[in-house]
Backbone bond lengths (Angstrom), bond angles and torsions (degrees), N, CA, C in turn:
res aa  C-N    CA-C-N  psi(-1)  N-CA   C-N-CA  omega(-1)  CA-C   N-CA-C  phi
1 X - - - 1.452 - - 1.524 109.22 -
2 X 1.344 136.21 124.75 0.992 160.88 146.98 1.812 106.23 -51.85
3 X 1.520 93.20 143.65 1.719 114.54 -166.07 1.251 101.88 -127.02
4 X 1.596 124.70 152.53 1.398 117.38 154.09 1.578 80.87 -120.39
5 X 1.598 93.38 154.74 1.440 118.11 -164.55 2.130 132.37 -152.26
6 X 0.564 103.08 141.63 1.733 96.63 -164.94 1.471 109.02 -126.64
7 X 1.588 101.16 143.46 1.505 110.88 -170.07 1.778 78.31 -95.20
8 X 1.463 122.95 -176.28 0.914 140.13 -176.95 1.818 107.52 177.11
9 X 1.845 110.46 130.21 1.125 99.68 144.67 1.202 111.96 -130.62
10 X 1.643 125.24 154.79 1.273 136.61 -152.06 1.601 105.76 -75.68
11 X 1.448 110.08 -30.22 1.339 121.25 -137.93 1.590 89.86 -93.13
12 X 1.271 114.62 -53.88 1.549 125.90 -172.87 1.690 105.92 -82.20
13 X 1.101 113.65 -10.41 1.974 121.52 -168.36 1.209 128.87 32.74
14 X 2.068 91.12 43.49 1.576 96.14 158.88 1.537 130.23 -110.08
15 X 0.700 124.79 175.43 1.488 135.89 -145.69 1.676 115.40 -159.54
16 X 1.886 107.53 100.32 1.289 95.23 -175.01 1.972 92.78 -120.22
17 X 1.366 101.38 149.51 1.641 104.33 -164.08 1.728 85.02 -120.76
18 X 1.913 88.03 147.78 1.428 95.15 -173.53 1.560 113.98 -159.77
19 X 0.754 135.16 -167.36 2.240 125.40 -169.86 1.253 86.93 -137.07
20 X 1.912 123.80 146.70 1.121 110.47 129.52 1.691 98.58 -154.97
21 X 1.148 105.76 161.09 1.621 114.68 155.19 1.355 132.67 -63.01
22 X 1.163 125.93 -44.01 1.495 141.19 151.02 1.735 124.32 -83.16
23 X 1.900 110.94 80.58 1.781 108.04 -161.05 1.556 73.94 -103.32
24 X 1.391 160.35 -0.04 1.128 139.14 163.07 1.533 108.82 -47.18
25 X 1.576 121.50 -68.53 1.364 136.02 -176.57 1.709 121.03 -62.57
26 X 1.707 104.29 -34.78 1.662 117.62 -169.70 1.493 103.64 -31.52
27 X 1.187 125.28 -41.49 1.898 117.35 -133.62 2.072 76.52 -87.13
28 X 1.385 115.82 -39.75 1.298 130.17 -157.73 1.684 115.26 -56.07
29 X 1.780 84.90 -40.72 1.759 112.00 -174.96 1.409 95.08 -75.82
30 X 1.757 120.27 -60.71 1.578 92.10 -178.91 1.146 112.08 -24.00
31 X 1.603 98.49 -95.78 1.366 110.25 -169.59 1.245 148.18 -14.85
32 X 1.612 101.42 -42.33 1.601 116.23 160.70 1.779 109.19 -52.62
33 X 1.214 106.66 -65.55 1.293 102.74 -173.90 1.802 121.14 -58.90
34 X 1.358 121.64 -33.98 1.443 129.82 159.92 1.585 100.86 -35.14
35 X 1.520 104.46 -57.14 1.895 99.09 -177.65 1.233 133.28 -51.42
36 X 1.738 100.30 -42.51 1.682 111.69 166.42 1.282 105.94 -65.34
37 X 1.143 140.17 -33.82 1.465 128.83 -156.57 1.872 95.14 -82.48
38 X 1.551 114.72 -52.32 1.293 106.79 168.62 1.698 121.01 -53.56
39 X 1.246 138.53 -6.29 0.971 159.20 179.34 1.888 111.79 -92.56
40 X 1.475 102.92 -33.64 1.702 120.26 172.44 1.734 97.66 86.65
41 X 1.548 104.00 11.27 1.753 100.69 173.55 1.606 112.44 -76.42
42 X 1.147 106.30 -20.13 1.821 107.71 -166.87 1.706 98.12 -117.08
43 X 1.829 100.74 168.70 1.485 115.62 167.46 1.611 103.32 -65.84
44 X 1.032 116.51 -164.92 1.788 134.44 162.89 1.389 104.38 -102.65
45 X 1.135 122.01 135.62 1.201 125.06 146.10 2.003 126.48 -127.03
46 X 1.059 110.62 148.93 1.446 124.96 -165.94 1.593 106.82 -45.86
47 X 1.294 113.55 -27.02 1.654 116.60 -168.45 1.576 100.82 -84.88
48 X 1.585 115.12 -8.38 1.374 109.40 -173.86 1.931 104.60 -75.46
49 X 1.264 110.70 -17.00 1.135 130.96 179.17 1.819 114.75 -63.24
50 X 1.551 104.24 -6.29 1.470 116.79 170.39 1.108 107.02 -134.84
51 X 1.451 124.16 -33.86 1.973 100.69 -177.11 1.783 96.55 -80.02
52 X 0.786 128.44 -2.63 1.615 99.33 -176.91 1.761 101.99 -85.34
53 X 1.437 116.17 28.95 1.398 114.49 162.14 1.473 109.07 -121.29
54 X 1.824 90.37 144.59 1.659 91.81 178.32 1.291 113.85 -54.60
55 X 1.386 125.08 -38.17 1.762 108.09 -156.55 1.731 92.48 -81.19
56 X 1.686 141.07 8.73 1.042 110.22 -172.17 1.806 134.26 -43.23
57 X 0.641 151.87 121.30 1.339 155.40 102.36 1.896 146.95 15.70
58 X 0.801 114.58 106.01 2.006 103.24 -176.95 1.760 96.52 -123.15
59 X 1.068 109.77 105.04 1.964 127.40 171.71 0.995 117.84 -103.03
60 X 1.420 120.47 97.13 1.612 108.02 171.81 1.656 128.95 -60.26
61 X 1.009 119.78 99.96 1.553 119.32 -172.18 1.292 129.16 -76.63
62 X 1.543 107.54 -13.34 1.708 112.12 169.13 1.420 105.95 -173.17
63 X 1.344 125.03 127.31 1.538 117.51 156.34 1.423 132.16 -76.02
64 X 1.177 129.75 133.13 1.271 122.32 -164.13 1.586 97.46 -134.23
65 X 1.858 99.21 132.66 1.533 107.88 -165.93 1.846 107.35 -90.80
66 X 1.137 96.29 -3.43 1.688 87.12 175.68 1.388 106.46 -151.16
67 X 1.788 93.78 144.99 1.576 122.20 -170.04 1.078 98.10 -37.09
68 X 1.668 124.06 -64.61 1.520 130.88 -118.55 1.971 89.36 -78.13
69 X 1.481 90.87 -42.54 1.726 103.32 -172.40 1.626 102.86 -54.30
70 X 1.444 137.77 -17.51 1.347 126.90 -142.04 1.522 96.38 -72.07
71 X 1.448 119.73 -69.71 1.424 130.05 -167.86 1.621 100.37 -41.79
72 X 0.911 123.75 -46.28 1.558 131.91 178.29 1.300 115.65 -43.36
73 X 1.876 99.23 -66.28 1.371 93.59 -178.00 1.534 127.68 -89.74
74 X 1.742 112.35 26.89 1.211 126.64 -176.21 1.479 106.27 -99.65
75 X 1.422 97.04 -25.42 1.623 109.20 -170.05 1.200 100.26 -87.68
76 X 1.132 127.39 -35.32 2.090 134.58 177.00 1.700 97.74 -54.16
77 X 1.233 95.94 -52.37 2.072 95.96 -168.55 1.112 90.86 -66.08
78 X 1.204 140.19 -96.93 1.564 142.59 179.32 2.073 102.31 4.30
79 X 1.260 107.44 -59.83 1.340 87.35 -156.85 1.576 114.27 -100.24
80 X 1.614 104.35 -6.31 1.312 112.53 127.36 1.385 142.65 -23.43
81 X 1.353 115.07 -79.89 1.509 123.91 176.81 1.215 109.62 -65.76
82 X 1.495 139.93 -24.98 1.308 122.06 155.70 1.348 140.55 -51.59
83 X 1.952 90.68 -25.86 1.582 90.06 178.21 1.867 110.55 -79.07
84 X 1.300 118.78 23.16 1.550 104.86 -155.74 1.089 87.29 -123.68
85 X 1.426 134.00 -23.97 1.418 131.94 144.48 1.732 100.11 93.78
86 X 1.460 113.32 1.28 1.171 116.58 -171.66 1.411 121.27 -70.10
87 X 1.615 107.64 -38.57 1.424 99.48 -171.64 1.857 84.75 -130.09
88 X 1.417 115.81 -175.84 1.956 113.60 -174.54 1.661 71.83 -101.62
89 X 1.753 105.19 127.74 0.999 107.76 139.86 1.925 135.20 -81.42
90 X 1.679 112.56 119.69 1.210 104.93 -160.81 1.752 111.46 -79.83
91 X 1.272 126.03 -18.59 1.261 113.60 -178.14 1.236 120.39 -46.40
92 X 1.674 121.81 174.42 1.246 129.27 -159.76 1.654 89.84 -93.46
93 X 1.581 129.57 153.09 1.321 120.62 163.15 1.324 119.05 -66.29
Protein backbone atom coordinates (compact mmCIF):
# COMPACT_ATOMS: atom_id res chain seq x y z
CA UNK A 1 0.00 0.00 0.00
CA UNK A 2 1.18 3.28 -1.03
CA UNK A 3 0.98 6.56 1.38
CA UNK A 4 0.82 10.19 0.75
CA UNK A 5 2.85 11.78 3.38
CA UNK A 6 4.38 15.19 4.72
CA UNK A 7 7.61 16.36 6.16
CA UNK A 8 6.82 19.23 8.45
CA UNK A 9 8.74 21.58 10.71
CA UNK A 10 6.86 23.21 13.48
CA UNK A 11 9.24 25.92 14.06
CA UNK A 12 9.63 27.37 10.45
CA UNK A 13 5.69 26.14 9.37
CA UNK A 14 6.71 24.44 6.44
CA UNK A 15 5.25 21.67 5.03
CA UNK A 16 6.47 19.61 2.05
CA UNK A 17 3.83 16.70 0.86
CA UNK A 18 4.99 13.68 -0.98
CA UNK A 19 3.84 9.67 -2.01
CA UNK A 20 5.72 6.73 -1.39
CA UNK A 21 5.53 2.95 -1.10
CA UNK A 22 8.35 2.53 1.25
CA UNK A 23 7.27 5.57 4.37
CA UNK A 24 9.27 3.27 6.82
CA UNK A 25 12.71 4.49 5.09
CA UNK A 26 11.21 8.04 3.28
CA UNK A 27 12.19 10.55 6.18
CA UNK A 28 15.89 8.56 6.00
CA UNK A 29 16.15 8.92 2.00
CA UNK A 30 15.39 12.60 2.21
CA UNK A 31 17.84 13.18 4.34
CA UNK A 32 20.41 11.09 2.77
CA UNK A 33 20.03 12.88 -0.30
CA UNK A 34 19.95 16.62 1.48
CA UNK A 35 23.65 15.30 2.51
CA UNK A 36 24.75 14.63 -1.04
CA UNK A 37 23.34 17.71 -2.25
CA UNK A 38 25.29 19.62 0.65
CA UNK A 39 28.19 17.60 -0.55
CA UNK A 40 27.22 19.00 -4.50
CA UNK A 41 26.66 15.00 -5.20
CA UNK A 42 22.81 15.37 -5.72
CA UNK A 43 20.10 17.76 -7.64
CA UNK A 44 17.98 20.07 -5.11
CA UNK A 45 14.92 19.17 -4.28
CA UNK A 46 11.99 21.32 -2.62
CA UNK A 47 11.64 18.93 0.52
CA UNK A 48 15.28 19.86 1.31
CA UNK A 49 13.61 23.12 2.25
CA UNK A 50 12.28 21.12 5.53
CA UNK A 51 14.69 18.40 6.46
CA UNK A 52 17.55 20.69 6.89
CA UNK A 53 15.60 21.52 10.24
CA UNK A 54 16.07 19.83 13.45
CA UNK A 55 12.44 19.53 14.47
CA UNK A 56 11.73 17.96 10.90
CA UNK A 57 8.95 15.63 10.92
CA UNK A 58 7.53 12.46 8.53
CA UNK A 59 3.27 12.22 8.98
CA UNK A 60 1.56 9.93 7.14
CA UNK A 61 -1.50 11.82 5.88
CA UNK A 62 -3.42 9.16 3.95
CA UNK A 63 -2.98 5.62 2.67
CA UNK A 64 -3.90 5.04 -0.66
CA UNK A 65 -4.69 1.39 -2.00
CA UNK A 66 -4.04 1.96 -5.64
CA UNK A 67 -1.07 2.99 -7.84
CA UNK A 68 -3.03 4.52 -10.60
CA UNK A 69 -5.00 6.84 -7.83
CA UNK A 70 -1.52 7.94 -6.15
CA UNK A 71 -0.50 11.10 -8.27
CA UNK A 72 -4.13 12.13 -7.88
CA UNK A 73 -4.43 11.77 -4.49
CA UNK A 74 -1.01 13.49 -3.88
CA UNK A 75 -2.10 16.35 -5.90
CA UNK A 76 -5.63 16.69 -3.79
CA UNK A 77 -3.40 16.97 -0.40
CA UNK A 78 -1.02 19.37 -1.89
CA UNK A 79 -3.75 21.70 -2.88
CA UNK A 80 -5.51 21.09 0.10
CA UNK A 81 -2.99 22.20 2.63
CA UNK A 82 -2.56 25.32 0.83
CA UNK A 83 -5.93 26.22 1.36
CA UNK A 84 -5.38 26.00 5.33
CA UNK A 85 -2.77 28.45 5.07
CA UNK A 86 -1.34 26.93 8.18
CA UNK A 87 2.01 25.99 7.40
CA UNK A 88 3.98 27.43 3.52
CA UNK A 89 3.49 24.63 1.54
CA UNK A 90 7.04 24.16 -0.21
CA UNK A 91 6.36 21.95 -3.23
CA UNK A 92 6.61 23.09 -6.73
CA UNK A 93 2.91 23.89 -8.23
Amino acid sequence: MSVIYCLISESMKLCYIGQTKYPKNRLHVHNSHHKLYQQGKFHYLTSYDVVQHPDCKFMILKHVPLLESLHSAERSMIDYMRTQQEYKIVNKK
